[in-house]
KEBA-942969 format. One record per residue (C-alpha): chain; x, y, z; residue in one letter. Coordinates in pm, 1 decimal. Example, Ala and Ser with C-alpha at 12.3 -4.5 7.8 and 13.67 -1.06 7.14 Angstrom:
<sites>
SITE cadena       c1       c2       c3 residuo
SITE      A   1230.0   -450.0    780.0       A
SITE      A   1367.0   -106.0    714.0       S
</sites>
This chain:
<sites>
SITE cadena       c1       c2       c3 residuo
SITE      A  -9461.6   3822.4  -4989.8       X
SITE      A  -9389.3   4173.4  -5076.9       X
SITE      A  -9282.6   4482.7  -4922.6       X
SITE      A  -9018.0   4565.3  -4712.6       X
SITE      A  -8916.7   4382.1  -4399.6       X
SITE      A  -8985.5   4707.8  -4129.0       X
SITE      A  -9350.9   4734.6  -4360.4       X
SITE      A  -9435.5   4387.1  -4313.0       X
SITE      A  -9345.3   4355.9  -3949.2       X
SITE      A  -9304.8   4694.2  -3775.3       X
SITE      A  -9230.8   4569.7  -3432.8       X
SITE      A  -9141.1   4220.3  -3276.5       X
SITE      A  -9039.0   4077.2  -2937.5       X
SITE      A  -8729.0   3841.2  -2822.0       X
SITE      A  -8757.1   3613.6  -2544.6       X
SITE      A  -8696.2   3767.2  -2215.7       X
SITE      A  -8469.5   3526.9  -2122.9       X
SITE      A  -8272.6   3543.5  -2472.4       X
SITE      A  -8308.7   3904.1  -2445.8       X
SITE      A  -8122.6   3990.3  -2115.3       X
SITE      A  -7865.3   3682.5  -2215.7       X
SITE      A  -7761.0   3890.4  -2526.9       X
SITE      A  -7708.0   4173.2  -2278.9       X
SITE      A  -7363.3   3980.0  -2196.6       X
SITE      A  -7099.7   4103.8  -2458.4       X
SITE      A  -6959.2   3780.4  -2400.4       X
SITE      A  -7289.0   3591.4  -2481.1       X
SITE      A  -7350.7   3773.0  -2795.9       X
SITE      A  -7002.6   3726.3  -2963.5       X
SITE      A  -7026.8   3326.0  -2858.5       X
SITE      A  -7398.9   3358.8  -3007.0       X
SITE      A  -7262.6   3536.5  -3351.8       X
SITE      A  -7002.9   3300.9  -3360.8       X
SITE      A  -7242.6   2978.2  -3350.8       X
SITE      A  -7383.6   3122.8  -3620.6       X
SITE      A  -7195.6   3215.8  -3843.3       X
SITE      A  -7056.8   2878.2  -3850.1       X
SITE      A  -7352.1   2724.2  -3832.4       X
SITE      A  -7487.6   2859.9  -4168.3       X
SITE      A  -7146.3   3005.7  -4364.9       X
SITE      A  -6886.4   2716.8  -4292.9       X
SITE      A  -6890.3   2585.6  -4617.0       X
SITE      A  -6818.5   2973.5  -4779.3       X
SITE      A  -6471.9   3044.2  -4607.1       X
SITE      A  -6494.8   3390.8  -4752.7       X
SITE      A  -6763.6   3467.1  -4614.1       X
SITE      A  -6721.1   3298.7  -4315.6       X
SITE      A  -6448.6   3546.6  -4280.6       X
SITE      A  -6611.7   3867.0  -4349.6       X
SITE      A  -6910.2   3814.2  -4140.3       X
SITE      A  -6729.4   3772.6  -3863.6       X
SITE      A  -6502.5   4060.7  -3871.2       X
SITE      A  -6828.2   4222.3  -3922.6       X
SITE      A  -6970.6   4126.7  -3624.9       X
SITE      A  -6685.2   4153.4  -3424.2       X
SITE      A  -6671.7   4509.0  -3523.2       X
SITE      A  -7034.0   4564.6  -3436.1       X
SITE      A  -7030.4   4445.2  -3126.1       X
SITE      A  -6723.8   4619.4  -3061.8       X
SITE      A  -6843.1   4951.2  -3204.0       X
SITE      A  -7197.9   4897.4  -2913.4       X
SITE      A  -6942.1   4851.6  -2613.7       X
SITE      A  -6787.0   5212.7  -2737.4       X
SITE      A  -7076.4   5348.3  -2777.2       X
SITE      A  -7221.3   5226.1  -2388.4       X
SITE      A  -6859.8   5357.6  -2266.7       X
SITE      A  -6767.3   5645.5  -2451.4       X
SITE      A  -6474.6   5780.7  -2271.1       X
SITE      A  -6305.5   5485.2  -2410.2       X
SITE      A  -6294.7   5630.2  -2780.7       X
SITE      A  -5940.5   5837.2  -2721.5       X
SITE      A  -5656.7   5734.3  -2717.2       X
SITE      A  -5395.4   5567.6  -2984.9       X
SITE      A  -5567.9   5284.3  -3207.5       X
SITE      A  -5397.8   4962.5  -3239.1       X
SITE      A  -5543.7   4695.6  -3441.0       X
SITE      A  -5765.9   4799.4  -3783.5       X
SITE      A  -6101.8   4657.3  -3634.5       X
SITE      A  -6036.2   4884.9  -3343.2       X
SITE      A  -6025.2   5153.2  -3582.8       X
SITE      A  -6345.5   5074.5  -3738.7       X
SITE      A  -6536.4   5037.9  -3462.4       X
SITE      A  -6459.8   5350.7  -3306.4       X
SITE      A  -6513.8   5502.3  -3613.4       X
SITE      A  -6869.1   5323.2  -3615.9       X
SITE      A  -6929.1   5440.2  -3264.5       X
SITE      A  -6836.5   5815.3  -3330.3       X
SITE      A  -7033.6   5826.1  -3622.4       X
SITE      A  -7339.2   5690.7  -3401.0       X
SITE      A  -7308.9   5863.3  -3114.9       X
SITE      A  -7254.9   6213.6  -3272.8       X
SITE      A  -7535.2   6188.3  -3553.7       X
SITE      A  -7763.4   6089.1  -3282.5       X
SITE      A  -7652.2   6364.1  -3025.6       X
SITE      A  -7744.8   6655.1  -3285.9       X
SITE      A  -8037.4   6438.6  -3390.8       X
SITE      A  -7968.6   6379.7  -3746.9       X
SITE      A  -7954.7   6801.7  -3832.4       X
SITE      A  -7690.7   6991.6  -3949.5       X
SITE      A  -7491.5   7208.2  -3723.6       X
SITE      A  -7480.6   7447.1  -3961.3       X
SITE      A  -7727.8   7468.4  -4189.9       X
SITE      A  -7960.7   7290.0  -3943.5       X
SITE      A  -8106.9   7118.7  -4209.1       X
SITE      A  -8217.0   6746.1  -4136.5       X
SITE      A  -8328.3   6431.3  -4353.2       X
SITE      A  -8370.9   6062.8  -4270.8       X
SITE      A  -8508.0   5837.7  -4573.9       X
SITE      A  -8714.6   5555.8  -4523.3       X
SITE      A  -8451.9   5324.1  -4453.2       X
SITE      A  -8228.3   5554.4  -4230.2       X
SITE      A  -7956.5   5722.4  -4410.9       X
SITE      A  -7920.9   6000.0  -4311.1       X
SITE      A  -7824.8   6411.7  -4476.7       X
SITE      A  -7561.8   6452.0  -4259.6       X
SITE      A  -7206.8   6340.0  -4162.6       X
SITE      A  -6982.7   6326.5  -3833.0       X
SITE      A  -6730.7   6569.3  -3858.2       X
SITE      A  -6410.4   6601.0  -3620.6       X
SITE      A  -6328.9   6907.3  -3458.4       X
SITE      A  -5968.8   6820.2  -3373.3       X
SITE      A  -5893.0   6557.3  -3684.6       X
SITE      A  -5811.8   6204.7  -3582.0       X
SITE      A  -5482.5   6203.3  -3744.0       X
SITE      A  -5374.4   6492.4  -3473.2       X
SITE      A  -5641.7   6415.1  -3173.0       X
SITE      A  -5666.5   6005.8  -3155.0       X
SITE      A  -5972.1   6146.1  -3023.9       X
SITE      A  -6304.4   5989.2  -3102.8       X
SITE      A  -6551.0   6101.5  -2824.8       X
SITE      A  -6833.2   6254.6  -2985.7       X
SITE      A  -6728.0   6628.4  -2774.8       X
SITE      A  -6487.0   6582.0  -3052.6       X
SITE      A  -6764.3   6581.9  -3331.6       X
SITE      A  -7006.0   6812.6  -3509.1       X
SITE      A  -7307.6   6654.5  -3749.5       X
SITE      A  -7277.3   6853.3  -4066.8       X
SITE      A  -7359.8   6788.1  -4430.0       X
SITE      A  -7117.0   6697.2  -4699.9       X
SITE      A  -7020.8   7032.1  -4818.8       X
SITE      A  -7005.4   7214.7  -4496.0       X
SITE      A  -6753.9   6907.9  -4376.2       X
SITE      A  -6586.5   6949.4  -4642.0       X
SITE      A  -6562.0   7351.8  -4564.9       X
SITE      A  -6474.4   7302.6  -4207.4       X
SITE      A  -6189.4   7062.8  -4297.4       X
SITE      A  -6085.2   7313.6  -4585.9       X
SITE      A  -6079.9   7600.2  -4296.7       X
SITE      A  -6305.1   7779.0  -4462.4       X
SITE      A  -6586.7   7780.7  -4178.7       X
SITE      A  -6523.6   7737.9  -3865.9       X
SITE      A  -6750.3   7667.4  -3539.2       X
SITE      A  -6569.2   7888.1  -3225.0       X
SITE      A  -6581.4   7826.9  -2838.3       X
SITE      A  -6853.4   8144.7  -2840.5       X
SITE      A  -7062.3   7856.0  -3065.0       X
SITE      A  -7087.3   8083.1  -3371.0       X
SITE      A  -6975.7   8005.7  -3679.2       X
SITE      A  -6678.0   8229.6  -3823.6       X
SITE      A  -6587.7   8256.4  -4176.4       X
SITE      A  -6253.6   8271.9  -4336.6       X
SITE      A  -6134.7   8645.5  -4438.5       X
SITE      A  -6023.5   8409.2  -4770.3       X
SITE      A  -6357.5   8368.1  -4878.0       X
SITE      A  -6396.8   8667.0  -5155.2       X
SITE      A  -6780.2   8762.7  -5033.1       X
SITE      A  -6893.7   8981.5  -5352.9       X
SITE      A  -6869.7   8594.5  -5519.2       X
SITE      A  -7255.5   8497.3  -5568.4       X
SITE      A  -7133.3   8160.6  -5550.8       X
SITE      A  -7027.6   8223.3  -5204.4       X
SITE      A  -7299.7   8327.5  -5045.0       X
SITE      A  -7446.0   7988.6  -4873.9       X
SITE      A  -7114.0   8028.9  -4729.5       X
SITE      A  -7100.9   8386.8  -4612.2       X
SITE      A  -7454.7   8374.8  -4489.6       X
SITE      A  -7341.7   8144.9  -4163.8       X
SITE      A  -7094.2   8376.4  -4073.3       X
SITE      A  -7182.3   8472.0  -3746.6       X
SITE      A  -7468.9   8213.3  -3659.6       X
SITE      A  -7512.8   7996.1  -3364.6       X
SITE      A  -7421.8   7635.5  -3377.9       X
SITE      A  -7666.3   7393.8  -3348.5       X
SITE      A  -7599.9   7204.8  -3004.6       X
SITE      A  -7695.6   6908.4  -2884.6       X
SITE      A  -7942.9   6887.5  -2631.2       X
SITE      A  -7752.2   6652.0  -2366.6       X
SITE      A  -7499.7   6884.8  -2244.8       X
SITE      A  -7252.5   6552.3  -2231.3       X
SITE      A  -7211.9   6615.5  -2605.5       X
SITE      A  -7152.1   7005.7  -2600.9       X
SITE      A  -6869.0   7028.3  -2816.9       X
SITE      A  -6528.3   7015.1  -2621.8       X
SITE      A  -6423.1   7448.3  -2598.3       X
SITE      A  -6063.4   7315.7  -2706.3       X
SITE      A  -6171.2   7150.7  -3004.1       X
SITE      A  -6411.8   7468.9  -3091.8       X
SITE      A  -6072.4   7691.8  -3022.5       X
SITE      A  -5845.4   7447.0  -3229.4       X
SITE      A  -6068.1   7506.5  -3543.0       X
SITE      A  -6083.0   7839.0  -3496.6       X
SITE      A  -5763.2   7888.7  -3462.6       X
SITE      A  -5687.8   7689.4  -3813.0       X
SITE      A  -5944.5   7919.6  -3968.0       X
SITE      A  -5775.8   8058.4  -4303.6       X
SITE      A  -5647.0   8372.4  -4253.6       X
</sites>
């Protein structure tokens, strides 16, 4: 058999009744953990891994169904994964996959994705993983934003730092956003929080 799996079958159904019995967070973890034993006992380390894996999963689906529950201090290192998981989700999927910059978008055929979820307010400061907290951008212009080079502000334009020398050729991908409208999600849940936008404009190099 050849191809891959989502060419060979591009849809399939679960039993209603194992369907809405996997809706229980409870009943999924006890289901994951039959499993796993079931068919990894005899490989402890991987035994191990999948279910930290799992656990994380599941834990990062319950954020994402309740996200007000991503602030706040993290206390255990699969917490911190999972919310990381979740933010990453639920932002990237709130901008649909395009930059909110460039607005530039690409999925390949087996879903990665162009661009990244960027904090407003970093973690370290914010403990803050709500996705009001996040922008989808692509690698360079996250790595701009967190340099304070670009930033988006509460007016949702993009402002550019006074540090960036603008008769540099090489700088004009970056000088050309100065003054463009962010991309914005279109549930207004998402909007990005106006004291994150202020906090990064703010930090803006000066």
């Amino acid at each position: 058999m050849t191809g891959r799996p989502w060419e060979r079958f591009p849809e399939a159904r679960l039993d209603e009744m194992l369907f809405k019995a996997l809706q229980s967070e409870q009943t999924s973890r006890e289901a994951c953990a039959l499993l796993v034993t079931r068919y990894f006992s005899a490989d402890p380390a991987a035994h191990k891994d999948l279910h930290f894996y799992l656990g994380t999963a599941l834990e990062s689906g319950s954020y994402e169904r309740h996200p007000e529950r991503l602030a706040g201090s993290v206390k255990e290192e699969s917490q911190k994964y999972a919310r990381s998981a979740a933010f990453r989700s639920l932002v990237l999927e709130a901008y649909d996959y395009r930059c909110a910059a460039s607005r530039l978008r690409y999925i390949t055929p087996d879903y990665r994705y162009l661009v990244e979820a960027a904090h407003l307010v970093p973690f370290a400061e914010s403990q803050d993983d709500r996705p009001t907290n996040g922008l989808a951008l692509t690698p360079n212009l996250h790595w701009a934003m967190d340099s304070h080079l670009i930033a988006p502000g509460p007016d949702h334009r993009w402002h550019l730092s006074p540090a960036v020398d603008a008769l540099v050729p090489d700088n004009r991908w970056l000088c050309e956003l100065n003054g463009q409208p962010l991309v914005l999600p279109r549930d207004p849940r998402w909007l990005p929080a106006r004291d994150a936008l202020a906090w990064r404009l703010d930090h803006l190099q000066r």
